[in-house]
N, C-alpha and C positions, 0 to 999 in steps of 0.2 A: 533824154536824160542819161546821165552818167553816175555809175560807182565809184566810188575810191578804188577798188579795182584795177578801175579805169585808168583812175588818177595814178597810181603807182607807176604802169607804164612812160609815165610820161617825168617824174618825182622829181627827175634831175634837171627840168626845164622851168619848174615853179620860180616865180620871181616874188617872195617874200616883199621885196621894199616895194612896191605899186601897188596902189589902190583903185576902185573903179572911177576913179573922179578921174585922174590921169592918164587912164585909157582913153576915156569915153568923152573926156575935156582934153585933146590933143594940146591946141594953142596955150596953152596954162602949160603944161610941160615943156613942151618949145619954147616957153618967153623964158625959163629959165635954165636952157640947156640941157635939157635934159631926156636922155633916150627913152623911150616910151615902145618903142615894137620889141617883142621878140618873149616868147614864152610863157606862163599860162598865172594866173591871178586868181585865187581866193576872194568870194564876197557875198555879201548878205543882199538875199534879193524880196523884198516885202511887194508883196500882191494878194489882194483880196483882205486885206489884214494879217495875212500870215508871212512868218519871214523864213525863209529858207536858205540854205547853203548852196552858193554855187561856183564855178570856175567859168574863167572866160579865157580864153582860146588866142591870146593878143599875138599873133603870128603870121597874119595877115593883115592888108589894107583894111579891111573891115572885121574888128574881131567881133567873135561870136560866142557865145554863153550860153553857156548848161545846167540845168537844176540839177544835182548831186542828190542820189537818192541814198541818206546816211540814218545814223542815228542819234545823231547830234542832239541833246535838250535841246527843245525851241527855247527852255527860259535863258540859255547861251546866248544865242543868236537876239532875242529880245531886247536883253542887257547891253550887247554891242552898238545895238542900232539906236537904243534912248543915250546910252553915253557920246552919242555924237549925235545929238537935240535930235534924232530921227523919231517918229512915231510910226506905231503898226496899221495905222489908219492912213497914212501917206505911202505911197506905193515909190519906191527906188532903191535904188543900189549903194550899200552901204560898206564901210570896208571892214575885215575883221580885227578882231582886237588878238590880243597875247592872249589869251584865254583859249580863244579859240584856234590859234592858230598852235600852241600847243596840243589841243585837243586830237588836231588833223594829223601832227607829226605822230605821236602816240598810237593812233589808229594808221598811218602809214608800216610804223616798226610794226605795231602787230600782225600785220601781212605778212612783212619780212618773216616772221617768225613761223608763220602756220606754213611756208612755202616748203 
């Protein structure tokens, strides 16, 4: 598991336009050109019925993913996951919405700020 913390060290490597579909579905980014390696991605990850915040690590051949231990509302992450027909009783990887992805920048500056 990782912090934002965490995340901060790395802030300047986030790739905003990728979602988990594109990592983790190579050949779909490939069929339309498009570079897919290189730097760390935001996503909604539901297991057990619960959905959680995480990053995944796409910097390697095989990227790898981390539950983000934050304080994000789950009804945040809920809302992101039903507005793309996702349900909390189906387990995967979802991508984050504007909401959220503001939420993360927000609590990034406030780091900057406490430093």
């Amino acid at each position: 598991m990782k912090t934002l913390k965490d995340v901060k060290k790395i802030e300047a490597q986030i790739r905003w336009d990728l979602t988990p579909l594109e990592v983790l579905n190579p050949l779909k980014a490939q069929s339309k050109g498009e570079k897919i390696k290189g730097g760390y991605l935001f996503y909604i990850d539901v297991w057990g019925c619960k959905a959680s915040l995480g990053i995944i690590d796409n910097n390697t051949l095989n990227p790898t993913s981390y539950i983000l231990l934050t304080d994000i509302p789950e009804k945040m992450l809920s809302e992101a996951v039903f507005e793309q027909g996702g349900a909390l009783i189906v387990s995967g990887y979802y991508a984050i919405n504007k909401k959220i992805e503001e939420w993360i920048k927000n609590r990034l500056k406030e780091l900057n700020e406490d430093e």
